[in-house]
C-alpha positions as CSV (number, residue, x, y, z in Angstrom):
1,X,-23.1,41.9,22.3
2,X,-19.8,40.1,22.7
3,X,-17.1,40.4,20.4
4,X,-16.5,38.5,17.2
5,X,-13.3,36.5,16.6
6,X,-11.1,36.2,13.9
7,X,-9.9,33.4,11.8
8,X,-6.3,34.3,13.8
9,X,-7.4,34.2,17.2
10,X,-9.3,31.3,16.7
11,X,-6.6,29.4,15.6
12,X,-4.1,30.6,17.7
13,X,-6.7,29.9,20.8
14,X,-7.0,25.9,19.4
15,X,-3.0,25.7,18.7
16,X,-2.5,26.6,23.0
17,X,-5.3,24.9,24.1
18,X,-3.6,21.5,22.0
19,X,0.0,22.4,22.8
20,X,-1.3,21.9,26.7
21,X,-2.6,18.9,26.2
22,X,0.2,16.2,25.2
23,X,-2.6,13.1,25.7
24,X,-4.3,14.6,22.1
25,X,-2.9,14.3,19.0
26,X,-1.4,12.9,15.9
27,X,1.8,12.6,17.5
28,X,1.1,10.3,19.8
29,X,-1.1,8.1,17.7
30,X,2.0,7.6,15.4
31,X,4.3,7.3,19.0
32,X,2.1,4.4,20.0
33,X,1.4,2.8,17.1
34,X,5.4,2.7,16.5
35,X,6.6,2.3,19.6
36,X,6.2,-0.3,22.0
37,X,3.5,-0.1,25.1
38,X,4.9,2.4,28.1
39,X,5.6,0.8,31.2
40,X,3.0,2.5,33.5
41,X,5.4,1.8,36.6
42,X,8.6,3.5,35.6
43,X,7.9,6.5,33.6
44,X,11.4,7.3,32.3
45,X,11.8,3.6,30.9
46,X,12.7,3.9,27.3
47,X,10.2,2.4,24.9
48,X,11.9,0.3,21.8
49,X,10.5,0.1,18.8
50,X,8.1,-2.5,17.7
51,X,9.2,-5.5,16.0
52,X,6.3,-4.9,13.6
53,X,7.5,-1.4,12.5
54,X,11.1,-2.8,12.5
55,X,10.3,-5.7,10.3
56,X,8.4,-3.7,7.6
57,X,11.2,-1.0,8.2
58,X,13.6,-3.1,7.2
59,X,11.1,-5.3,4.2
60,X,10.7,-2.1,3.0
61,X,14.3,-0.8,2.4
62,X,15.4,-4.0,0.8
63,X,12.7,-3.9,-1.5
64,X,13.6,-0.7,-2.2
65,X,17.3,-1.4,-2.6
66,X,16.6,-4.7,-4.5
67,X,14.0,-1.9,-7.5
68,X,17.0,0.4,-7.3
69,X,20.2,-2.0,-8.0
70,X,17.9,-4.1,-10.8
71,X,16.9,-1.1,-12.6
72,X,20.5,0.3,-12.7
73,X,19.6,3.5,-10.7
74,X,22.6,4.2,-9.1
């Protein structure tokens, strides 16, 4: 009979096995959907951020600045 696992071990087996595999991940799904495409050829290239991102970035913090400055919040 083999031996049953715990809740902990478990867990702490599924956090290594994931912390070994950097391709996996919520992390990278919010890396790539923010950042532009890597360049497969030169892997130390430094990927900007999308102009998409940027744009609602910056739509966003006006917006925010325009509810806060007509409201009297500050």
């Amino acid at each position: 009979m083999s031996d049953r696992s715990t809740t902990k071990s478990v867990y702490g087996s599924l956090r290594q096995y994931l912390g070994e595999r950097p391709d996996l991940g919520i992390g990278k799904a919010v890396r790539d959907s923010v950042l532009e495409p890597p360049n497969p050829f030169d892997s130390e290239a430094v990927r900007a951020p999308s102009r998409w991102f940027v744009l609602s970035v910056l739509l966003g913090g006006s917006l925010l600045s325009c509810f806060v400055y007509f409201n009297h919040l500050i």
